[in-house]
C-alpha positions in Angstrom: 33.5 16.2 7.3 30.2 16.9 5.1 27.4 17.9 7.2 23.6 16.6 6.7 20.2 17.9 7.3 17.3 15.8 8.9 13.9 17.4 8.7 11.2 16.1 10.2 13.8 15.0 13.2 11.1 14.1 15.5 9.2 11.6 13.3 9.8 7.9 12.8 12.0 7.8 10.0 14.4 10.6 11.2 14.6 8.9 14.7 15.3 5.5 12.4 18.2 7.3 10.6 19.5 8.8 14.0 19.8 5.3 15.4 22.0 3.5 11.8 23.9 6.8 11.7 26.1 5.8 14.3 28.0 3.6 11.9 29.2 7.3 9.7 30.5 8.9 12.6 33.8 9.8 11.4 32.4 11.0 8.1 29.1 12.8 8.8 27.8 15.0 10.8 23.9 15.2 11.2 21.7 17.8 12.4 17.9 17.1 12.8 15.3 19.7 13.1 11.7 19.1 13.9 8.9 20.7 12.8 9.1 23.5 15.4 13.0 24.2 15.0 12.5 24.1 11.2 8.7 24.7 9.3 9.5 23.9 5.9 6.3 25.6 4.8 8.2 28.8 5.8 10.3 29.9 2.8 12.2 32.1 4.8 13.1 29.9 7.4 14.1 26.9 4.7 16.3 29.5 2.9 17.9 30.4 6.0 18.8 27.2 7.5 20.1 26.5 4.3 22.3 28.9 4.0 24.0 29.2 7.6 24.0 25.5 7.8 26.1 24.8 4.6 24.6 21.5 4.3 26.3 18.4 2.1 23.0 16.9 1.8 19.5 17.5 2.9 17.6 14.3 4.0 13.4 15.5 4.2 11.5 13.2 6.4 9.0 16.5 6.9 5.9 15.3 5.8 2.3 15.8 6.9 1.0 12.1 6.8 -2.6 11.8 8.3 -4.3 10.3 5.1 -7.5 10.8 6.3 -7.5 13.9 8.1 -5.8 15.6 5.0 -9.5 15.1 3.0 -10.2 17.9 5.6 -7.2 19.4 6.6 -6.1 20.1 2.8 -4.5 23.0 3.5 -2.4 21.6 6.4 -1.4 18.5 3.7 -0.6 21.2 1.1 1.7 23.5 2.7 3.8 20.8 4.1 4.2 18.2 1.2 3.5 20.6 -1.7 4.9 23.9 -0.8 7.7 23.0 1.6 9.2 20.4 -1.3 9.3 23.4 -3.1 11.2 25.5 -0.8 13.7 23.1 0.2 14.5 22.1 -3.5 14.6 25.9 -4.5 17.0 26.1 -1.3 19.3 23.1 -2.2 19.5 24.7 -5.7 20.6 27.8 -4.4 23.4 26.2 -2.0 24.7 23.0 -3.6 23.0 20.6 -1.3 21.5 17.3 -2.5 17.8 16.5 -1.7 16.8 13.4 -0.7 13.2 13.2 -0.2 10.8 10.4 0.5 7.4 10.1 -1.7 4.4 7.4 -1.0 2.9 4.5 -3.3 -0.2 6.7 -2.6 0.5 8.4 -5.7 -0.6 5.3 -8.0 -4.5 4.6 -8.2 -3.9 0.6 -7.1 -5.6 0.0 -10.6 -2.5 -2.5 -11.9 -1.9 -6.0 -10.5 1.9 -6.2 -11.3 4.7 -3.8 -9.3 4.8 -0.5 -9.9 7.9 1.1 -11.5 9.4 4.1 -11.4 7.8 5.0 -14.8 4.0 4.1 -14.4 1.7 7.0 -14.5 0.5 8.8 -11.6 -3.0 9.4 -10.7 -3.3 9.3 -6.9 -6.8 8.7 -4.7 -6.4 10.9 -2.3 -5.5 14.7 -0.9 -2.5 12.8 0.9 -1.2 11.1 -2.4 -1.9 14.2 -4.4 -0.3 16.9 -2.4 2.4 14.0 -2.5 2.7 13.7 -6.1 2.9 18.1 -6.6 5.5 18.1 -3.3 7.6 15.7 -6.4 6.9 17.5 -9.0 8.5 21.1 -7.5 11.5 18.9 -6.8 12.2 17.7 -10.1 11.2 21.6 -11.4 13.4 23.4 -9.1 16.5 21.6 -8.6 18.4 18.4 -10.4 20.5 16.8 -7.3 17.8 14.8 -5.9 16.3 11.4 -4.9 13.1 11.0 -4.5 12.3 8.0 -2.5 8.6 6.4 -3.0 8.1 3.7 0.0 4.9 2.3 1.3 3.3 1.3 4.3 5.9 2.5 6.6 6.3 1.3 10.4 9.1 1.1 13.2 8.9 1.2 17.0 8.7 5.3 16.9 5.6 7.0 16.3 2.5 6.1 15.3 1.8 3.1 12.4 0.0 -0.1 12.0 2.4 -2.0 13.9 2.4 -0.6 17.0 -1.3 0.2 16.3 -1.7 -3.7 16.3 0.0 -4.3 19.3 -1.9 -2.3 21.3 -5.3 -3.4 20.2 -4.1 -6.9 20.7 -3.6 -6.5 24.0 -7.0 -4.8 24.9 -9.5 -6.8 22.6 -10.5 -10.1 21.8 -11.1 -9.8 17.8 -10.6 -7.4 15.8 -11.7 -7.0 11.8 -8.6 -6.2 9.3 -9.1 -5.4 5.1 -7.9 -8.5 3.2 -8.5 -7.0 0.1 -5.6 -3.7 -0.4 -2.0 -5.4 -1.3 1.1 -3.8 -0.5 4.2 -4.3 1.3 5.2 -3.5 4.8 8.2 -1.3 5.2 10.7 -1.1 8.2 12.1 2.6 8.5 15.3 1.3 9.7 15.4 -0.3 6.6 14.5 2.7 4.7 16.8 4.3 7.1 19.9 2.6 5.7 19.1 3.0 2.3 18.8 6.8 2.8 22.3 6.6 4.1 23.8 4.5 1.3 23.0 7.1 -1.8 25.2 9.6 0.2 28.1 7.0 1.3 28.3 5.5 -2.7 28.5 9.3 -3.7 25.2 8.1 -6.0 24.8 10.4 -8.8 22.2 9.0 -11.0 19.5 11.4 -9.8 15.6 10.7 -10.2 12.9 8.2 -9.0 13.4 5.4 -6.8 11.1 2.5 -5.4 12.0 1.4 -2.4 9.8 -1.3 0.4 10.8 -4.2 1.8 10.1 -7.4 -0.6 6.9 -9.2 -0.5 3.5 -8.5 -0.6 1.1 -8.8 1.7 -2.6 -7.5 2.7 -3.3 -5.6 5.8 -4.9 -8.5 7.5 -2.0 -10.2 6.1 0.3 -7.6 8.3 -1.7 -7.8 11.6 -1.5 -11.4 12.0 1.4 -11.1 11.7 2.3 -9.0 14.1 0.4 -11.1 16.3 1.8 -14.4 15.6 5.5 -13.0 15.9 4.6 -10.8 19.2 2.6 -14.4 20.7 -0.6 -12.4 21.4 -3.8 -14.4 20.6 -6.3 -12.5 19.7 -8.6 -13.8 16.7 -8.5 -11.5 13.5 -11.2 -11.4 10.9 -10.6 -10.8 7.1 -13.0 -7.9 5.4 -12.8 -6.0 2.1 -12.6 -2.3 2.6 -16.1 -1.5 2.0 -16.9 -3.3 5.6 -14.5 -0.7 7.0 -15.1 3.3 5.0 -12.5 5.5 5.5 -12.4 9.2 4.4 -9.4 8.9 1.8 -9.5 6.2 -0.5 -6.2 3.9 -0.8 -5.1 2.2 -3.9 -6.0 -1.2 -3.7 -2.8 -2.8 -5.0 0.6 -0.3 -4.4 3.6 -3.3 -4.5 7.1 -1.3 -6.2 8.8 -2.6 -8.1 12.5 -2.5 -6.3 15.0 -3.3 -9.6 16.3 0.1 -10.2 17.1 0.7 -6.7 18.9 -2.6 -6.2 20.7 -2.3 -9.5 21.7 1.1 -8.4 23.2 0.7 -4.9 24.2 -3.3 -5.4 21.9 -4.4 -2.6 19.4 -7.1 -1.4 16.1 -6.0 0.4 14.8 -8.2 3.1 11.6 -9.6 3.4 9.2 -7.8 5.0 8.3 -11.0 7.4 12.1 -10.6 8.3 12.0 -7.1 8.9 9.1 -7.2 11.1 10.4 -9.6 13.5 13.5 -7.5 13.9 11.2 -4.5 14.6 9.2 -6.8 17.0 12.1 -7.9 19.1 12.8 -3.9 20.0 9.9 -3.5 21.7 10.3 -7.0 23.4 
C-alpha cells in the first residue's frame, strides 16, 4: 500500500482531500500533519518526516495565504511558501517521493484578457504571489517528480474564503458593496481535491505546470450574488471597481487558466463553477 503525505492537514484543501480520500482506501494510506505537527519552514523537521515516513507521494497544501497581511508579514509569507517549497522538494529528492504542490494565479499581473497558460510569463503583484512564484521555482530546481498545481480563488465549507465570508455577512447586513471589475474563476477544493488524487491513481508522469479552476469566469460581485441567490438570502449587493475598495496587496485584475493541458492530461471534464458552488452550498444547508 503506498503511503501519502498531507501538509497543511488542518487547512481547507487538506480537510477537502481527507473527505474524497475515502474512495482509495484499499490503496492509500494518508497521513496529514498540520502546521504544528510538521513546520515546513524547519529543514530539519521536513527532512526527518521524510525519511521515517517513507512517503509514495507528498501532497503540500502548507501554505501561508493572508494576501494582505503578507505586505507586512513578508517574512512569515517567505519562510512558508518560499523556503519550505524548498525543503520539501530537496527532501522528496533525497527519498523518492513525488511532490505535488499547489501554486496561485497570483503569480500573473492580470495584464492579459485571454486565459492564462501554463507558459505565460510571470510577474506577480504582490508579496503573496511572489513568495508563490520563488516557493515554484525551488521545486523545479531541486527535484524533477513534481506537479505544481496553480488554482485560483479557492473556497469550500472549511476555513476561511469568500464563500463562507458571504454567507455570513448576508445574514447580518442589508447591502453590501462587491468589486465588479477583477475576473477570475471560483474554485471548489473538493474539486481540486479530486484532481490531486487522480495524478497519483493514473501513475501521471508527465511532470511540470498545471492549470487547474473550475470553468467559467466570473467577477467577485459576480461570486457573491451568487452565493446569495443559491443560499436564498436577500440582501442587495452593489457593483464597485476596486479602487472604491483599497486593499494592501494588489490582485491581478484578470487571472482565468487556461485548463487544456490538465484535461488532456488526466482525460477529464471540469465543472462549472456555478455547479460547483451549489454543491458546496448544499453542505452547509
Amino acid at each position: 500500500m503506498k503511503k501519502i503525505l498531507v501538509t497543511g492537514g488542518d487547512g481547507q484543501l487538506a480537510r477537502c482531500i481527507k473527505d474524497v480520500s475515502s474512495k482509495y482506501a484499499e490503496d492509500f494510506t494518508f497521513v496529514y500533519r498540520n502546521s504544528l505537527e510538521l513546520n515546513i519552514a524547519d529543514e530539519e523537521a521536513v527532512s526527518k518526516e521524510l525519511e521515517c515516513g517513507t512517503y509514495d507521494y507528498c501532497i503540500n497544501c502548507a501554505a501561508y495565504t493572508h494576501v494582505d497581511n503578507a505586505e507586512k508579514e513578508k517574512e512569515k509569507a517567505i519562510s512558508v511558501n518560499h523556503i519550505g517549497s524548498k525543503n520539501l522538494a530537496i527532501a522528496c529528492k533525497k527519498h523518492g517521493t513525488m511532490l505535488l504542490h499547489i501554486s496561485t494565479d497570483f503569480v500573473f499581473n492580470g495584464i492579459k484578457r485571454v486565459p492564462y497558460t501554463e507558459e505565460d510569463i510571470e510577474e506577480p503583484l504582490s508579496v503573496y504571489g511572489s513568495t508563490k512564484l520563488f516557493g515554484e521555482k525551488e521545486i523545479k530546481n531541486n527535484t524533477f517528480k513534481y506537479f505544481i498545481i496553480r488554482t485560483s480563488w479557492l473556497y469550500s465549507e472549511y476555513g476561511h474564503n469568500f464563500m463562507k465570508s458571504m454567507l455570513k455577512l448576508g445574514k447580518e447586513k442589508e447591502e453590501l458593496s462587491v468589486v465588479n471589475d477583477q475576473i477570475g474563476t471560483p474554485t471548489y477544493a473538493k474539486d481540486l481535491a479530486e484532481v490531486l488524487l487522480l495524478f497519483i491513481v493514473k501513475e501521471n508522469t508527465d511532470y511540470g505546470i498545471y492549470n487547474y479552476s473550475n470553468e467559467g469566469t466570473a467577477s467577485w460581485y459576480d461570486f457573491a450574488t451568487a452565493i446569495f441567490e443559491i443560499s436564498n438570502i436577500s440582501v442587495k449587493v452593489h457593483p464597485i471597481p476596486s479602487k472604491e475598495y483599497p486593499l494592501p496587496a494588489q490582485r491581478p485584475n484578470f487571472s482565468v487558466l487556461d485548463k487544456a493541458k490538465i484535461k488532456e492530461a488526466l482525460k477529464i471534464e471540469i465543472p462549472n463553477w456555478k455547479d460547483s458552488l451549489l454543491k458546496a452550498c448544499k453542505t452547509l444547508s
